[in-house]
N, C-alpha and C positions, 0 to 999 in steps of 0.2 A: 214768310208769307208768299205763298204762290202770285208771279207777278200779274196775273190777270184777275185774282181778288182783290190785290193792291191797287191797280188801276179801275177797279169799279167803284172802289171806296174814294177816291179821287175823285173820280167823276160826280157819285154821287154828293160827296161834301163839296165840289167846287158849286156844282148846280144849285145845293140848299142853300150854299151861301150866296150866291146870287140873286137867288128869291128872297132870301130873306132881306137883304139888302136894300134889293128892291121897293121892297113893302116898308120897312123902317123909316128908308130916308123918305117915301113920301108921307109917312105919317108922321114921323119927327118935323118936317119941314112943315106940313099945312095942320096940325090940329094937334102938334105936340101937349097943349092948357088942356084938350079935354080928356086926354086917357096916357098920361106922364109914364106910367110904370108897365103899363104893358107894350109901349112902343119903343124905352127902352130897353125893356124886354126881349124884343124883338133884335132892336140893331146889335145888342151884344150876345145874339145869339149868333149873328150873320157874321161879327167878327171870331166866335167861334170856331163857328163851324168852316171860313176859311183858314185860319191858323190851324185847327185837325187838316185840312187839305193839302198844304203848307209839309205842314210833317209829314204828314205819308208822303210827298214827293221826295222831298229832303230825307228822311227814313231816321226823320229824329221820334223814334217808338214810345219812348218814356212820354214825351211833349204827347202825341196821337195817343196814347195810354190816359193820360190825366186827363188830354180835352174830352174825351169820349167819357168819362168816368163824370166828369162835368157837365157836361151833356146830359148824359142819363138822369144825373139827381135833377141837373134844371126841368128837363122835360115832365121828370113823376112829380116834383114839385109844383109847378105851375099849371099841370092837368089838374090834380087833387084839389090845389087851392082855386082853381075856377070853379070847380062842383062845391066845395067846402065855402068859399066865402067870393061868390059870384059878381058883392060889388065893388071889388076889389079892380075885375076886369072888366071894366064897359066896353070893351074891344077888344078883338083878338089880338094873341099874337101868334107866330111859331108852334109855339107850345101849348097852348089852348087846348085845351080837349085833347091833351097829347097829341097833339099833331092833327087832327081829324081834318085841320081845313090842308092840309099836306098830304092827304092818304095814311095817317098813323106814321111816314117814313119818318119823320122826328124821335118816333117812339123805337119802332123798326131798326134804325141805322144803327143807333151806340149799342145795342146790344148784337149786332153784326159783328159791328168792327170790334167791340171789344171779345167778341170767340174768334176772330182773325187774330186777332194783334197777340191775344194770350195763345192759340195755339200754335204762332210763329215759332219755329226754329229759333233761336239764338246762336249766332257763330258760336263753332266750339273755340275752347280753347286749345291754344298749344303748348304742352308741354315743354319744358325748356330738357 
């Protein structure tokens, strides 16, 4: 992976996880009884999307492979099922609308990283 795709995807999973963060602990913390499932929704997306952050710094690929691949179903997941069964989510989270309260980058990001991550180079190997 070229090092300056690798550093935007850092950047941009350190920032989402920030935000989402953000947004979880004050909804976990003040109104957790009225919307349980999509605000921890939310925090376990934030822990996500720092643990992909995490790997791409550390360049554990496999780890950044799987959360992004997790990522993606969670976000087509929890977009469909907001359109599909809307009182499920009386409040957003993250993934809402695939991201729409994020600019779609929710939606946007794992399928970046995951054509970065898969069209990475892998060290060759050597021959003995």
């Amino acid at each position: 992976m070229p090092p300056i795709g690798r550093l935007l995807l850092i950047v941009a999973y350190g920032v989402l996880g920030l935000a989402a963060a953000g947004r979880s602990a004050v909804q976990i913390s003040t109104r957790l009884s009225e919307a349980p499932v999509p605000y921890l929704v939310s925090g376990a997306s934030a822990v996500l999307y720092v643990l992909i952050a995490v790997a791409l710094w550390r360049g554990w690929r496999q780890v950044a492979l799987w959360g992004t691949g997790v990522e993606l179903v969670g976000v087509l997941t929890v977009g469909t099922l907001g359109y599909v069964q809307p009182s499920w989510w009386p409040d957003e989270t993250v993934w809402t609308g695939y991201g729409s309260a994020y600019g779609w980058v929710p939606l946007v990001l794992p399928i970046v990283a995951l054509v970065v991550l898969l069209r990475a180079k892998r060290p060759a190997l050597v021959a003995d």
